[in-house]
N, C-alpha and C positions, 0 to 999 in steps of 0.2 A: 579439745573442748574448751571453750571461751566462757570463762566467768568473769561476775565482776566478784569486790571485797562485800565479806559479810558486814553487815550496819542493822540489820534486821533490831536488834535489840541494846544500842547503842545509846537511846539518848531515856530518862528516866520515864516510865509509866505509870501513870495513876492507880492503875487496876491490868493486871498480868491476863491475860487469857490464855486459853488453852492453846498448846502448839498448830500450826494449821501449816500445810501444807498446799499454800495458796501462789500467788504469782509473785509477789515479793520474795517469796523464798524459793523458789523456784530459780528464779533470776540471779541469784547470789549460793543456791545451793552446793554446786560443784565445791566451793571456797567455803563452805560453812560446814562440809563433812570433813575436809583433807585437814582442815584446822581443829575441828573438835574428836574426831575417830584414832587414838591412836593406832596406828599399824595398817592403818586404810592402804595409804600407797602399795603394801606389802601384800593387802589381799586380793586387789583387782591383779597383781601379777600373779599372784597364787591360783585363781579362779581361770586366768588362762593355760597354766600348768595343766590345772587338772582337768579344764573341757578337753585337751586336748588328750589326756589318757583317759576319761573315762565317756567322754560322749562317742555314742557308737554310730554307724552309717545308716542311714534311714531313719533314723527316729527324731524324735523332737527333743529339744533342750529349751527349759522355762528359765523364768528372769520375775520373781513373784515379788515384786515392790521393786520394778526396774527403774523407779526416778529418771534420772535425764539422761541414761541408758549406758552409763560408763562401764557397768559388770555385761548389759546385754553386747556391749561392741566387743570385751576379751572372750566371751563366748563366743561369738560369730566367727572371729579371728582365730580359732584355736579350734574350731568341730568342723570334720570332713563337709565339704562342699553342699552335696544333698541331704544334712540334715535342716531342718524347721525350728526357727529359736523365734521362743514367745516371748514377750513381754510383758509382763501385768504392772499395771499402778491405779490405784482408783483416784489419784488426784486429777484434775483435767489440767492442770495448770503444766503438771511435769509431764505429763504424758503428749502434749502438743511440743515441749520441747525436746522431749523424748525423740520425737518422729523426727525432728528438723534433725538431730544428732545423727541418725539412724542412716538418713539420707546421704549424709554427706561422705559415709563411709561405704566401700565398693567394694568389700568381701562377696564370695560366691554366696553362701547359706541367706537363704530366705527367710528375712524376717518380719513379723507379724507383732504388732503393738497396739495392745487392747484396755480400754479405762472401763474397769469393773473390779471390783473386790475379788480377793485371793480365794474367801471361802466360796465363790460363785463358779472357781476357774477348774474348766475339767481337764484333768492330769489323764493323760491316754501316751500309749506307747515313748512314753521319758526313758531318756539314758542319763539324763542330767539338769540337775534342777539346784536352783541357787535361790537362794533368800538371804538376801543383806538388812539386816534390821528393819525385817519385815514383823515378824510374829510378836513383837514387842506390845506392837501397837493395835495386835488382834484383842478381843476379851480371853480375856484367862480362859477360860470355862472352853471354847473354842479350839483351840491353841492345839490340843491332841486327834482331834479331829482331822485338823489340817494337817498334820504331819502324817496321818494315816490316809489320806485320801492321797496324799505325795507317793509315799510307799503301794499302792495298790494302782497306782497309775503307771510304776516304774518299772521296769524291765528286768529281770534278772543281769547282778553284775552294775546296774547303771549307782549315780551317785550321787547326793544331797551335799551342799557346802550350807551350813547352817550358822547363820553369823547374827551374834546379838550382845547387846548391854546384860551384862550379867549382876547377879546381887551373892551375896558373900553373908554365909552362915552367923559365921561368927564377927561381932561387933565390932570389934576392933580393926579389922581386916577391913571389917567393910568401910570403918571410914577412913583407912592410912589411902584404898584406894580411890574414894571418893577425894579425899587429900588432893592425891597425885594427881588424880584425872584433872583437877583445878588449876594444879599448878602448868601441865599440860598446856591447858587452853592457854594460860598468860606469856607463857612461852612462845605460843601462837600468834602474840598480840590482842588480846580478846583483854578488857576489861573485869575489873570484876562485879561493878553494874551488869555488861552484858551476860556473866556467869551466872550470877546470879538471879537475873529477868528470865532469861530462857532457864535454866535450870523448872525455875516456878512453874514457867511454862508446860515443858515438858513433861513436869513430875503428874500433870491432869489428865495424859494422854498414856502414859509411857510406863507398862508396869513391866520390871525385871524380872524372869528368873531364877535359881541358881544353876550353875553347869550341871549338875546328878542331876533335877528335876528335869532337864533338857534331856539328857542320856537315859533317863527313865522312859519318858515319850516316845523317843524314837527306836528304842528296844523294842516298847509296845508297839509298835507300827508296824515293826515287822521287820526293819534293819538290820540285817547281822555282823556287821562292823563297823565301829565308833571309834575316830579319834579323832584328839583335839588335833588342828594343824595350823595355829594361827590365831594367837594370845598376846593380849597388850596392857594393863593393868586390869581395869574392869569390863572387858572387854574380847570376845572369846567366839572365834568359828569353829565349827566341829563339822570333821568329814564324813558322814554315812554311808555306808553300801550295803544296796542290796542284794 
């Protein structure tokens, strides 16, 4: 998958706006997650691990905020033949590069790449459903809903990978991790102009969290096995089965 470097928020802004998910970032996006996400590399391999033990033959496997289709292709790559992998993104921008991505790869499993919101998207016979720093960017208020309409769409035995920016109880914690996460980025090459523009950015769009609030949710939903499998300072997937 062919990116360029991120620049998105490189040179100074007068006035920050809210994160957008438009064709400039789109274009630079692959290089602007693997730079800012620790442990990214570590979870698109993890996400083919586990389609490959838990997506079952015949059913469908979702991709709920699929961006430029890097989790939808290790799914595709790792679920028996005749299953159906969806993709969801409501940006139109990732979701046309999404398809160019999709095409060029020549896996058997059929897959289907749709621009519509997550809360719109009907979950029916899943064995395997992934959300990459999806639900972040849902409303709060929301957020359990979608987790439950996941779980009552999914099959017995099938399995949720839930990956998100997490927020941290206690104060101090929360900012040795925000700390890290900072120094992270610089270690990436990333300014601290740029850190601090997108940070603004995204704190308009982007509410955290904590891990129990997440493990609360999906208890409620109907899950009856949770664990974390894939942790990075503030930063945290969690496995479900149903």
């Amino acid at each position: 998958m062919v990116t360029s470097k991120d620049t998105v928020f490189s040179l100074p802004r007068g006035r920050v706006d809210e994160f957008q998910f438009d064709a400039q970032v789109a274009d630079v996006f692959e290089n602007m997650i693997q730079r800012s996400v620790p442990g990214y590399a570590l979870l698109l391999e993890m996400i083919g691990v586990l389609a490959g033990k838990y997506a079952q033959a015949g059913t469908n496997c979702y991709d709920l905020g699929c961006s430029l289709g890097a989790s939808t292709l290790r799914i595709r790559q790792n679920v028996p033949g005749d299953c159906i992998v969806i993709g969801v993104d409501n940006a139109a921008a990732m979701v046309e590069k999404c398809q160019h991505n999709i095409q060029r790869d020549h896996s058997r499993a059929a897959v289907y790449i749709h621009e519509e919101n997550v809360q719109d998207t009907r979950i029916e016979n899943a064995s395997l459903v992934v959300m990459n720093f999806t639900l972040q960017f849902i409303d709060n208020e929301d957020r359990q809903a979608v987790l439950k309409k996941i779980a009552d769409g999914m099959n017995s035995g099938g399995a949720l990978i839930l990956s998100e920016k997490i927020k941290f109880e206690n104060p101090a914690r929360q900012d040795l991790m925000t700390e890290l996460h900072h120094e992270f980025k610089k270690h990436q090459g990333y300014s601290d102009l740029e850190i601090a523009q997108k940070r603004a950015s995204l704190e308009k769009v982007l509410v955290p969290n904590t891990k129990d609030q997440q493990i609360d949710w999906l208890k409620a939903a109907g899950f009856s096995t949770i664990e974390l499998c894939v942790s990075c300072l503030n930063f945290a997937s969690l496995l479900a089965i149903k």
